[in-house]
C-alpha positions in Angstrom: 44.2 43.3 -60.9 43.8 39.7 -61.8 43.8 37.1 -59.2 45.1 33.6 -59.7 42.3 31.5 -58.4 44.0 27.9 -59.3 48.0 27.9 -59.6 49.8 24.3 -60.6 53.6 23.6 -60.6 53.9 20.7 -62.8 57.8 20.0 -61.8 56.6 19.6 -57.9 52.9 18.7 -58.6 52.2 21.2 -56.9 48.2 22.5 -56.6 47.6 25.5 -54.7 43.8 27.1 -54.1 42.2 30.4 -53.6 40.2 29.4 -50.8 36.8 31.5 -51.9 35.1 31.1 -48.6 37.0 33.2 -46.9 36.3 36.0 -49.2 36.5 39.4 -49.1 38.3 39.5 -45.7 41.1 37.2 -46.4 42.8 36.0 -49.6 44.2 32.7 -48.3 46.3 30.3 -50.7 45.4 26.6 -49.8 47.2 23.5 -50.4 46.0 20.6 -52.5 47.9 17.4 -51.4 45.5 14.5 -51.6 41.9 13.7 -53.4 40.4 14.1 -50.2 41.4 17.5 -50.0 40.3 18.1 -53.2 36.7 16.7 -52.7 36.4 19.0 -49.8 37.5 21.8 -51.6 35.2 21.4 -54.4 32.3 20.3 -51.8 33.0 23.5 -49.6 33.1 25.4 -52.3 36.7 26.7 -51.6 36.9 26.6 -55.2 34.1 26.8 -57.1 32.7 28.2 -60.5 32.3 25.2 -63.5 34.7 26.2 -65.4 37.6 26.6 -62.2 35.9 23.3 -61.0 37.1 21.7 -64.3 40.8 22.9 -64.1 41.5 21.9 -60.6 39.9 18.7 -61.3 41.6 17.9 -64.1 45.1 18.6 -62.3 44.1 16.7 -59.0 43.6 13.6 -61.5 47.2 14.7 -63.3 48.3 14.6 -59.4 47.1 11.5 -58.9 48.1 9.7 -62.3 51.8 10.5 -61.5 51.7 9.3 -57.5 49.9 6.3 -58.9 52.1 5.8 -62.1 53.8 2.7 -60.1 50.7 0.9 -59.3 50.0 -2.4 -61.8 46.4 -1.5 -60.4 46.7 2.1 -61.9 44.1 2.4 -64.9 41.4 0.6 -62.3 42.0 3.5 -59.5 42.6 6.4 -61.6 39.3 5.7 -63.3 37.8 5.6 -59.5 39.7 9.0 -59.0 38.1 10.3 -61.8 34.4 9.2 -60.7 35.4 10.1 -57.5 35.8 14.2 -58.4 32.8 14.2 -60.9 30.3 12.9 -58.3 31.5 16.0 -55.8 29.1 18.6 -58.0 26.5 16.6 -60.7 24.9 19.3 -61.6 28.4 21.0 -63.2 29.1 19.7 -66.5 32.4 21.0 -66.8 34.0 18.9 -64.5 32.5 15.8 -66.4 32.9 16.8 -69.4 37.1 17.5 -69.1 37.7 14.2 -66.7 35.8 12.3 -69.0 38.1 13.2 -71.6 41.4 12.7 -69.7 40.1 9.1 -68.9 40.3 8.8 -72.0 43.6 8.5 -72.3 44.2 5.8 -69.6 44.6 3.3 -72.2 47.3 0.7 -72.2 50.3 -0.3 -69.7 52.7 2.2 -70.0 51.5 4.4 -66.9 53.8 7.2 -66.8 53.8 8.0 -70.3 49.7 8.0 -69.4 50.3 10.2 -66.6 52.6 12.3 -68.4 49.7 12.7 -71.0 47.5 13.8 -68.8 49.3 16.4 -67.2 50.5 17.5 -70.2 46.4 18.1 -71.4 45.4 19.2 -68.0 48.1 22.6 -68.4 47.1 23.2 -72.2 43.6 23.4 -71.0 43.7 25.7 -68.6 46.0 27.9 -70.8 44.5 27.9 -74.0 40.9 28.3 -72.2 42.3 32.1 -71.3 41.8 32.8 -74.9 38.4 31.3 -74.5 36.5 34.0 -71.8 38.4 36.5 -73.7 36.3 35.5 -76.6 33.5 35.2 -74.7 33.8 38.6 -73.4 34.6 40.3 -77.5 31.1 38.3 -78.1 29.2 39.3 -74.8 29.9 43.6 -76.7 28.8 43.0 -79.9 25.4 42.5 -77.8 25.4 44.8 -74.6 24.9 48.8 -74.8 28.1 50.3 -74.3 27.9 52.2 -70.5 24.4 50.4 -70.1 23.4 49.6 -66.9 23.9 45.4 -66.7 22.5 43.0 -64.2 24.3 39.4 -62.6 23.5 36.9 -60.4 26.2 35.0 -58.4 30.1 35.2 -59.9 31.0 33.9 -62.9 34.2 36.0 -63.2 37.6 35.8 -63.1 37.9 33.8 -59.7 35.3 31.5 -61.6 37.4 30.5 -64.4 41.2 30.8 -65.9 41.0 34.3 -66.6 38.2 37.1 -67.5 35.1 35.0 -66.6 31.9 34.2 -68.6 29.4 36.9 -67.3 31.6 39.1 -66.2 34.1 38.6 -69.5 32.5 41.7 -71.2 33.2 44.1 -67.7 37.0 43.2 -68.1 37.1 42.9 -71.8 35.3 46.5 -71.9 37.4 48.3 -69.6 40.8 47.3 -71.4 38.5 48.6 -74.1 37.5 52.1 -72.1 33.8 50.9 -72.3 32.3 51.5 -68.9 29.3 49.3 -67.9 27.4 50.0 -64.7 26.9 46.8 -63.2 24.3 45.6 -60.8 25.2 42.3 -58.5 22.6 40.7 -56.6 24.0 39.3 -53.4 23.1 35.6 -54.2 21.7 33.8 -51.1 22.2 31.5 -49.3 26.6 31.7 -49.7 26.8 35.0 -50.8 28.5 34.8 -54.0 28.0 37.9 -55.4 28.3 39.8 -52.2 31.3 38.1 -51.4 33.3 37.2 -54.8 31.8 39.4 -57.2 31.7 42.9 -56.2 34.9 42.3 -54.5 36.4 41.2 -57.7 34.7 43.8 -59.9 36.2 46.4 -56.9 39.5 45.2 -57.1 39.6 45.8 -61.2 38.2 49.3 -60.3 35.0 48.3 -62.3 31.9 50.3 -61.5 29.4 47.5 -59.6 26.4 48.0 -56.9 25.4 45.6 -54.6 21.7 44.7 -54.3 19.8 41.9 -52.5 18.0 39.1 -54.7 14.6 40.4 -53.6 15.3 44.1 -55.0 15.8 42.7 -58.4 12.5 43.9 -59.9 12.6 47.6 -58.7 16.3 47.6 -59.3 15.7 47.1 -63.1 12.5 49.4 -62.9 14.0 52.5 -60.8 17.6 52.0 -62.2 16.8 51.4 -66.0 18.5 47.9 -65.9 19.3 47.3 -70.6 20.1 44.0 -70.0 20.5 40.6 -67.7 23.6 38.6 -68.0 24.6 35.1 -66.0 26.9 31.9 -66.2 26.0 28.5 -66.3 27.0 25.3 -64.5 25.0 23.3 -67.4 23.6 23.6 -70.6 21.2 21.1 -72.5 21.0 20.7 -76.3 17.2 22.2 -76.2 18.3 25.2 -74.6 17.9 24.6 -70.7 20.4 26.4 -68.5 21.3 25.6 -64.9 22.8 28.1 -62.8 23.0 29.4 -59.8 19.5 29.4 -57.8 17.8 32.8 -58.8 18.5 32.9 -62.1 15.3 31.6 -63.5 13.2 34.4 -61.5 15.7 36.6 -63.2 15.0 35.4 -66.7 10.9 35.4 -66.1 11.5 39.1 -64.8 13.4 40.6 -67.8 10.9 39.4 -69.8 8.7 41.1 -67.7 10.7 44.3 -68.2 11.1 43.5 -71.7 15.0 43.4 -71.8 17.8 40.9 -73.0 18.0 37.7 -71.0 22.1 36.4 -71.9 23.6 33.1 -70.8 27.8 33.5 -71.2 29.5 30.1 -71.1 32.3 28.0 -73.3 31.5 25.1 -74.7 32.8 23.2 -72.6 29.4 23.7 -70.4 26.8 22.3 -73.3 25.3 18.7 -72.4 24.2 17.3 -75.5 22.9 14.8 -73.9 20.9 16.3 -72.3 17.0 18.0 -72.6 15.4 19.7 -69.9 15.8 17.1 -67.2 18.7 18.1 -65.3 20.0 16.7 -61.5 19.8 19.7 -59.3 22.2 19.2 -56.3 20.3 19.9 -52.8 22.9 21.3 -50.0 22.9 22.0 -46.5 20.0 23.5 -44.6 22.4 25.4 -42.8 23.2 27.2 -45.2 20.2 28.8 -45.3 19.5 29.1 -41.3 22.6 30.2 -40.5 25.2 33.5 -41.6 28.5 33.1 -40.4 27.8 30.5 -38.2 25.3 32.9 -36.6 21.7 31.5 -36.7 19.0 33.4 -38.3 16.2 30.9 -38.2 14.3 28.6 -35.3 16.1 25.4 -34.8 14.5 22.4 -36.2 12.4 24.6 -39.5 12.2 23.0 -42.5 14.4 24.2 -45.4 14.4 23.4 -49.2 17.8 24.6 -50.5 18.7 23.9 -54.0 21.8 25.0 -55.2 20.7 25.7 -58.9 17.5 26.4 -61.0 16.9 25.7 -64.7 15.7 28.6 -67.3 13.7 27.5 -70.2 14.9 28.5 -73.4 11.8 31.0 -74.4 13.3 33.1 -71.6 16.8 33.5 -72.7 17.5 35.9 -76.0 20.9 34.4 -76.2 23.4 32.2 -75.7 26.9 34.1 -75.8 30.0 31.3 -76.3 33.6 31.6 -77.2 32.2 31.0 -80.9 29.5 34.0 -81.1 25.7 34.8 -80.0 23.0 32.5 -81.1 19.5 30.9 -80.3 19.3 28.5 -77.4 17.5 25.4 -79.5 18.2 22.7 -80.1 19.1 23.2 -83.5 21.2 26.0 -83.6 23.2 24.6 -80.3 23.6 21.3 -82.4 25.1 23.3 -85.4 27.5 25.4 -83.4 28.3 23.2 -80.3 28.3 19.9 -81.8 31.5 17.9 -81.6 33.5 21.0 -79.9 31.8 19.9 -75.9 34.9 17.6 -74.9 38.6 18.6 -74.2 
């Protein structure tokens, strides 16, 4: 089964949401009518994933080019728009690398043709990028041992993306294949994410997964002969550095450990060559972390440090896995094969 995480109807501007947080137990379809609605929905993470973030960011600014179309003030507030939905996650390049782009064609006076543009980039993005995981995924087998037993943090799957995922790409890829893979999710604290979006998905596409908690990571790889690591990324630097989800670093520092493959999956969309290893982690609520379903689990007033995402140096990554192949995360190599194809 494939689920349609983001759909748009261009002749009604119409944006509709999977709203992940309410995940496994309901599969709600959410409304997008204004930018506010949007921020929260990125903010919540009622859509969420850098690559998804991107899409639906690129259509709310498509949304809001055609409503304001009519306004001599137009290139002024759609670039606010714009800066608006990139400030909602900094530490996902996605979403600043494809506004960026659109913005780029709010040049000149005639705003609807500009609107028209945009929308018209926003749809071919999200459909050609289908293409894109599916490549990602061919890539991801050329590497992983065919029925191995393959370990993720957080969801970088379908629900993540347009179709197929990053991480996951080779799980869906492989089965239309007949290749099995036995795959091992941790839960992802503090939201959950591979408890809640993962497995489910993984379930639903009758793909063999097992649930773990972050802390049984180690003995999971040791007592279940764990071949290889494989995660997403929310950023990528031109010396290598990934962000992701918090938990992948301790990952990375354990399969080396172990003495198995440490893979990044992303599109290219997700490199910052910009970038080095300095990267701005966001910092979310502490009640994310004393509280589980609005239950709390932790005395009231405590302290909490909760980043949302950790940065892996590139000694403890064997590859990076792209819609263009496998290769070396430095600087280098990423500059060769990444260079010039970042933006939209």
């Amino acid at each position: 089964m494939t689920v349609q995480n983001i759909r748009f109807e261009p002749s009604r501007d119409e944006l509709v949401i999977l709203d992940q947080t309410l995940l496994p137990h309901e599969e709600r379809y959410v409304t997008i009518a204004t930018l506010e609605q949007a921020e929260h929905a990125i903010e919540t993470l009622q859509v969420r994933g850098a690559p998804a973030i991107a899409y639906f960011g690129a259509f709310v600014l498509a949304k809001e080019a055609v409503r304001l179309q009519d306004d001599p003030d137009f290139t002024r507030r759609l670039d606010l728009v714009g800066r608006r939905l990139i400030a909602t996650r900094p530490t996902a390049v996605n979403l600043q690398n494809v506004i960026e782009s659109l913005l780029g064609l709010n040049v000149g006076v005639d705003f609807e043709r500009i609107a028209t543009d945009i929308k018209h980039r926003a749809i071919a993005l999200f459909e050609r990028d289908v293409d894109t995981y599916r490549a990602i995924g061919e890539h991801a087998l050329t590497v992983l041992p065919a029925g191995g037993n393959v370990l993720t943090i957080c969801n970088a799957g379908a629900i993540a993306t347009s179709r197929y995922g990053t991480a996951l790409a080779p799980f869906y890829v492989g089965k239309e294949r007949g290749i099995a893979f036995n795959v091992f999710a941790c839960e992802t604290r503090p939201l959950l994410q591979g408890a809640r979006l993962t497995v489910w998905e993984l379930d639903q596409a009758d793909i063999d997964v097992t649930l773990i908690t972050d802390n049984m990571a180690a003995w999971t790889i040791q007592a279940k002969g764990v071949d290889a690591i494989i995660v997403g990324a929310d950023r990528i630097t031109r010396t290598g550095h990934v962000a992701n989800k918090i938990g992948t670093l301790q990952l990375a520092v354990l399969a080396k450990h172990y003495g198995i493959p440490f893979y990044v999956a992303a599109p290219h969309s997700t490199f910052d060559l910009t970038a080095d290893d300095v990267i701005q982690i966001e910092e979310r609520s502490a009640l994310e972390v004393t509280h589980i379903g609005g239950q709390p689990t932790a005395p009231v007033g405590i302290t909490v440090f909760n980043p949302a995402f950790d940065v892996t140096p590139p000694e403890l990554i064997t590859g990076l896995i792209t819609e263009a192949g496998v290769f070396e995360p430095n600087e280098a190599v990423i500059t060769h094969h990444v260079g010039g194809t970042v933006h939209v």
